[in-house]
N, C-alpha and C positions, 0 to 999 in steps of 0.2 A: 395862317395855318395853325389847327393846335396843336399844340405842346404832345407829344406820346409819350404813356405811360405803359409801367411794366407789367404786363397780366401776369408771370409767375417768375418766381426766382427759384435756381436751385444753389444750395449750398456745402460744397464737400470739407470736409478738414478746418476749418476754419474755428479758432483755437475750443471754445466746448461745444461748440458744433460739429459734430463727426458726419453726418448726412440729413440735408432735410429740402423738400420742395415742395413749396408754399405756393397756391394757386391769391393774386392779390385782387383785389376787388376794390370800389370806391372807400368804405371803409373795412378797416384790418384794426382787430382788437388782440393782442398779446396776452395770455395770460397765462404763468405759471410759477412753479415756485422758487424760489432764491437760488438762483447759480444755474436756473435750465438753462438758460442760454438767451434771455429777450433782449438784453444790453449790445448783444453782442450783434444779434440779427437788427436790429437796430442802427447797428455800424457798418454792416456790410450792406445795408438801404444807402447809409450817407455816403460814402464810399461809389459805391455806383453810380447814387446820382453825382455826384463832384465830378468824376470823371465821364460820364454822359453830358456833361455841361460843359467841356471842354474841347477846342476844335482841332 
């Protein structure tokens, strides 16, 4: 069986992330400028997956 992947995430409050919902696609490019928030959206991917890999 394969593996499921996330078609969108939504993000509230999450420390400089106030609101965002991102539609994800095979590839996903980040781009913007120091302190938007990519580190951070970044962490809340790994985060999710860790705990979606967990039973």
């Amino acid at each position: 069986m394969a593996p499921q992947r996330l078609q969108s995430i939504r993000i509230r409050g999450y420390t400089s992330i106030r609101s965002a919902e991102v539609e994800l696609r095979d590839l996903n490019v980040l781009i913007g400028a120091n302190g938007a928030g990519k580190s951070n959206f970044i962490s809340v991917l790994a985060y999710s997956a860790g705990s979606s890999t967990k039973s």
